[in-house]
DSSP file (Angstrom, degrees, kcal/mol; ACC not computed):
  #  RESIDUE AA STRUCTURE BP1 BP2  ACC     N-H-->O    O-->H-N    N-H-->O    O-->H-N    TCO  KAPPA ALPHA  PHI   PSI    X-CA   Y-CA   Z-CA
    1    1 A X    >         0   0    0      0, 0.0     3,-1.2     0, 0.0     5,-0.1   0.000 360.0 360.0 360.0 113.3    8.6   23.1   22.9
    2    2 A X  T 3   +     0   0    0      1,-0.2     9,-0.0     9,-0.1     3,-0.0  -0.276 360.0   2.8 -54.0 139.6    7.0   23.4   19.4
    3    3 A X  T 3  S+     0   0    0      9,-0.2     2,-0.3     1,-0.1    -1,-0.2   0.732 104.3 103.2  52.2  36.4    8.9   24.2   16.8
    4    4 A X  S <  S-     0   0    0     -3,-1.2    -1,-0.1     6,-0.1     6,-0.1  -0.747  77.5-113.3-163.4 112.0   12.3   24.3   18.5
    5    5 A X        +     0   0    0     -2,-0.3     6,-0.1     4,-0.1     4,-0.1   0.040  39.5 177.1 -44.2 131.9   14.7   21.8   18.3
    6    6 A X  S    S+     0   0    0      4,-0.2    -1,-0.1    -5,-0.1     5,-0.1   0.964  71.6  10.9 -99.2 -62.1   14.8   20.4   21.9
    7    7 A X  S    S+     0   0    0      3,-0.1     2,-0.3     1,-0.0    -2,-0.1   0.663 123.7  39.9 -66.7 -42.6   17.4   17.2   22.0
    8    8 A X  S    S-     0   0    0      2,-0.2    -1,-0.0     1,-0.1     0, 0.0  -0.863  89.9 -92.9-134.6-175.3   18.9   17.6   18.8
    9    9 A X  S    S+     0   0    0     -2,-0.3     2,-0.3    -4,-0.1    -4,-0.1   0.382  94.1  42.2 -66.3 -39.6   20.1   19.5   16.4
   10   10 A X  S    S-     0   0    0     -6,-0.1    -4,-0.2     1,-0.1    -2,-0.2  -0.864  80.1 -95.1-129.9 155.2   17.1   20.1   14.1
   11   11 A X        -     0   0    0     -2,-0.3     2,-0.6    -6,-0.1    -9,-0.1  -0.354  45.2-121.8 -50.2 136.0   13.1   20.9   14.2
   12   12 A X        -     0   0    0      0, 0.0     2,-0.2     0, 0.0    -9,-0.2  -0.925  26.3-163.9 -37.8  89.3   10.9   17.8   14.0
   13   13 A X        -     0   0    0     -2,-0.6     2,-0.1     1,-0.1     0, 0.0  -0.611  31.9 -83.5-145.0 135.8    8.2   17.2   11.2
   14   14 A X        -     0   0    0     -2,-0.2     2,-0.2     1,-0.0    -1,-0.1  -0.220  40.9-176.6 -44.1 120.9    5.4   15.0   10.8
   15   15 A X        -     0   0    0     -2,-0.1     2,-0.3     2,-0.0    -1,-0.0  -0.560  16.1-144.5-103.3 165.3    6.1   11.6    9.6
   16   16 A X        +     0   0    0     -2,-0.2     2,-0.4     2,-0.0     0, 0.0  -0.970  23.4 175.3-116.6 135.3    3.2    8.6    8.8
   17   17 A X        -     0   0    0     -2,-0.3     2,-0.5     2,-0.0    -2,-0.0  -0.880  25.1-135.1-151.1 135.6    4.3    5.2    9.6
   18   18 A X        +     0   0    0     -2,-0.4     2,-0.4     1,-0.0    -2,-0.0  -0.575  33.4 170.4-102.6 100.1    2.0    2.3    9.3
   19   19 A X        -     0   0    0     -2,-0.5    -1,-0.0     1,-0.1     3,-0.0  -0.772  39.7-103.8-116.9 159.6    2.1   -0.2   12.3
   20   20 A X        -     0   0    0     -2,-0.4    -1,-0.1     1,-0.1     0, 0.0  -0.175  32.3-122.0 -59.7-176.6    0.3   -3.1   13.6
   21   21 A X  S  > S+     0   0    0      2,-0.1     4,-1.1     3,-0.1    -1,-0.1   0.606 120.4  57.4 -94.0 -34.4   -2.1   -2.2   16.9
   22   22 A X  H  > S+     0   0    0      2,-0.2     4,-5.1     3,-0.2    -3,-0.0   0.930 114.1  33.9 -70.5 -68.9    0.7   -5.3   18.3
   23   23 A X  H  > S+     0   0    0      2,-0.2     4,-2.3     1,-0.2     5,-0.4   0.967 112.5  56.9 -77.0 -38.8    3.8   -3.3   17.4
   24   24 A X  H  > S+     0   0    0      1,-0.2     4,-1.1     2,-0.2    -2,-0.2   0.894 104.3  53.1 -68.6 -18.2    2.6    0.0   18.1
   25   25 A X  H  X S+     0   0    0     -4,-1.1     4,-1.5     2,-0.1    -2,-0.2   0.869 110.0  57.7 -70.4 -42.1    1.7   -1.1   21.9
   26   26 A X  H  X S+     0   0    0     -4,-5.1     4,-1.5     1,-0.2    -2,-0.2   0.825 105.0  40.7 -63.7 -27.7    5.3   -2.2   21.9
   27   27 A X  H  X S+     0   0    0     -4,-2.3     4,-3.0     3,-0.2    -1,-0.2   0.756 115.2  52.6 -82.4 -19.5    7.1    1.0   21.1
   28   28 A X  H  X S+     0   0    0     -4,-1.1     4,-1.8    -5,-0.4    -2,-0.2   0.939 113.5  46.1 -77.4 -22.0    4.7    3.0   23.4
   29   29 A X  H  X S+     0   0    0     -4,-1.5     4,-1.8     2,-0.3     5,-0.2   0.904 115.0  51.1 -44.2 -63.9    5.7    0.3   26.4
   30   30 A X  H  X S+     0   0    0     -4,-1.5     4,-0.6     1,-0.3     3,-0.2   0.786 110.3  46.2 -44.3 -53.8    9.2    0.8   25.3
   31   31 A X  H ><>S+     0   0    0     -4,-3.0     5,-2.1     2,-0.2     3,-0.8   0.882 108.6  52.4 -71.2 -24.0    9.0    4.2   25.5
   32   32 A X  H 3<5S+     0   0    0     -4,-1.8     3,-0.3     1,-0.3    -2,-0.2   0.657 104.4  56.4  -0.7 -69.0    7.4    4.3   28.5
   33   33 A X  H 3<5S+     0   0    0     -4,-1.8    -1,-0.3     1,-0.2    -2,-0.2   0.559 113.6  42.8 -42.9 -38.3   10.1    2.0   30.2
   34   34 A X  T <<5S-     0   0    0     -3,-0.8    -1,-0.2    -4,-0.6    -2,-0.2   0.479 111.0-121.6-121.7   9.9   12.8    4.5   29.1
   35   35 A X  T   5S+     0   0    0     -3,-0.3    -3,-0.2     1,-0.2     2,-0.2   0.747  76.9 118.5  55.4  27.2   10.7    7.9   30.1
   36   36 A X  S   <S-     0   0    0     -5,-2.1    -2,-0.3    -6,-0.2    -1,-0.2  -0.860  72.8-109.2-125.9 157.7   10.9    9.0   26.5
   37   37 A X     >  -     0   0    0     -2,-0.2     4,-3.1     1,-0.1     3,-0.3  -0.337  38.0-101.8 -77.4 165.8    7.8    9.6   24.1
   38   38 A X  H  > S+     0   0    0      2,-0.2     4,-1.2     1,-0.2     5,-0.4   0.999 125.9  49.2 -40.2 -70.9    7.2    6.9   21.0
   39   39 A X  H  4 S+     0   0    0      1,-0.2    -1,-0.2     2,-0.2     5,-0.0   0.750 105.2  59.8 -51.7 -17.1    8.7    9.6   18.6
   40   40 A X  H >> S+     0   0    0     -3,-0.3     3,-3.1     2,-0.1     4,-1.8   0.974 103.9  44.1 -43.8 -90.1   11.3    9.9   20.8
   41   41 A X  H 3X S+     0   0    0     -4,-3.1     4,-0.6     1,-0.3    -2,-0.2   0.402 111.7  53.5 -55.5   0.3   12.4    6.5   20.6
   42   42 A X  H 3X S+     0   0    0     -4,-1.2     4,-0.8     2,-0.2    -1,-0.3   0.490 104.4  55.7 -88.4  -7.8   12.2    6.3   16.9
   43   43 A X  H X> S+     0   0    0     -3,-3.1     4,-1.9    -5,-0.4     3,-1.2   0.976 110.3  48.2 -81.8 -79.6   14.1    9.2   16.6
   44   44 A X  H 3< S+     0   0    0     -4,-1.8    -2,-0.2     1,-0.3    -3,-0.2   0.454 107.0  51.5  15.1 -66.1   16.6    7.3   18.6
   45   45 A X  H >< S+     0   0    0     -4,-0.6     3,-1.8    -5,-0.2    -1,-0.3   0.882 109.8  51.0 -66.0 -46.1   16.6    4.2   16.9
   46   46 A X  H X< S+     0   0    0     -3,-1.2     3,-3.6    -4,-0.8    -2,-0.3   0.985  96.3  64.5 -61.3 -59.5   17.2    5.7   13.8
   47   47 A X  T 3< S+     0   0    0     -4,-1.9    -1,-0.3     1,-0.4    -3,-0.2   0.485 104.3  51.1 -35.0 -14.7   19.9    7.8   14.7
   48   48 A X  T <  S+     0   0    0     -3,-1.8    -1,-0.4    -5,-0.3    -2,-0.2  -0.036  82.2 126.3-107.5  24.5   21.8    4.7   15.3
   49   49 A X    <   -     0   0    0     -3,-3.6    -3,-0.1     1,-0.1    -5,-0.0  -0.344  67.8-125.2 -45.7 142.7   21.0    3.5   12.4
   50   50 A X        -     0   0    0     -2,-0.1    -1,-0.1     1,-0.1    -3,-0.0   0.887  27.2-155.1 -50.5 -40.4   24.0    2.3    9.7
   51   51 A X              0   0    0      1,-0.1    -1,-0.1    -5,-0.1    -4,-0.0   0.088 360.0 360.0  76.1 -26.7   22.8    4.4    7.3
   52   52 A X              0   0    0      0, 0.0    -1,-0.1     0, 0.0    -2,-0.0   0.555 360.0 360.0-109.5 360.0   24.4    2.1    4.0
């Protein structure tokens, strides 16, 4: 659903992030595999991020 946080907590917003054609077939593969979209899983990864 647009514009309504679905999994977490807060809305989503358009990001740009600058990939290879290489690496960007590997996070859609990867998401794929795990039945979540690309933005998904980047959301994902980050969130487990250290943060410092």
């Amino acid at each position: 659903m647009k514009n309504q946080p679905a999994l977490h907590d807060e809305i989503k917003t358009s990001r740009n992030v600058f990939l290879t054609p290489s690496s960007w077939n590997k996070v859609k593969a990867c998401a794929k595999k795990h039945g979540i979209s690309a933005s998904e899983l980047v959301e994902q990864w980050a969130r487990n991020l250290d943060g410092d």
